[in-house]
C-alpha positions in Angstrom: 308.0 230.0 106.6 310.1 230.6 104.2 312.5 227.9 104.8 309.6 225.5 104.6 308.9 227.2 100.9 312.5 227.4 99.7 312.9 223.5 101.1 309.8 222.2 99.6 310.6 223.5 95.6 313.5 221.8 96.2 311.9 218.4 97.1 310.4 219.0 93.7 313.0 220.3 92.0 314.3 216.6 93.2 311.4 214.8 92.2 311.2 216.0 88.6 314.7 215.4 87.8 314.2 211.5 89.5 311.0 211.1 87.3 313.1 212.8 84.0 315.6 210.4 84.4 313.5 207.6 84.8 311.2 208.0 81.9 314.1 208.6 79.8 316.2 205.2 80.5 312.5 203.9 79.2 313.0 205.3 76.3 316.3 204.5 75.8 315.3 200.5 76.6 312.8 201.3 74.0 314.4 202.5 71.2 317.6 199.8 72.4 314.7 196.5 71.7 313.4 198.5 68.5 316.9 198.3 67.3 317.1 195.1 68.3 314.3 193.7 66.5 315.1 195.4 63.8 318.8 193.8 63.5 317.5 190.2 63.9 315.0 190.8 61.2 317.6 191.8 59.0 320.0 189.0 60.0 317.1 186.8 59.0 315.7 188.1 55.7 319.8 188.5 54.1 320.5 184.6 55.2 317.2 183.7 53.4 317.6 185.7 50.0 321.0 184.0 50.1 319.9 180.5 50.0 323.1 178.7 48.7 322.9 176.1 51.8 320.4 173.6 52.7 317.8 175.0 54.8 318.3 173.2 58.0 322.5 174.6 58.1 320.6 177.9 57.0 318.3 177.8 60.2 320.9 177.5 62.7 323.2 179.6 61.4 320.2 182.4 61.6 319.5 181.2 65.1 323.4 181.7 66.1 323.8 185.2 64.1 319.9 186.5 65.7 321.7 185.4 68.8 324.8 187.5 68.7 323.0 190.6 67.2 320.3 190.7 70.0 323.4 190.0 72.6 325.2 192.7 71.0 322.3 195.5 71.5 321.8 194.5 75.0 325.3 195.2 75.3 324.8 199.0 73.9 321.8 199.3 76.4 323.8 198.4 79.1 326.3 201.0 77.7 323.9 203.7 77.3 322.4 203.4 80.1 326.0 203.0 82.2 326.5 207.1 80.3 323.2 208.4 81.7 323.6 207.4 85.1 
């Protein structure tokens, strides 16, 4: 019986650390795509307070920089993530 007991808080002890881990990688991804967000809106507003170039050269160069900053944070998710595992 007490085998059964000692076996069974440590299915749970196993369960709670497996559902801890999980939730926080969601937070992790979460605060990884606020960050992201963030960045490209930043990327954005600076390249349009400039305004030195015509609009259309000023579009795709936002396009290419929004495209490196959101590559570069999924690049620091995949690194945090790759440290909590």
């Amino acid at each position: 019986m007490t085998a059964l007991l000692v076996l069974a808080r440590a299915a749970i002890w196993i369960w709670r650390f497996d559902t801890v881990y999980k939730q926080s990688m969601n937070v992790v991804k979460g605060v990884g795509l606020g960050l992201a967000a963030g960045a490209a809106v930043a990327a954005v507003s600076s390249r349009m307070m400039k305004g030195k170039k015509s609009a259309k050269a000023r579009t795709r160069e936002m396009r290419r920089n929004t495209a490196r900053a959101v590559h570069t944070m999924g690049q620091i998710i995949d690194g945090v993530e790759g440290m909590l595992k």
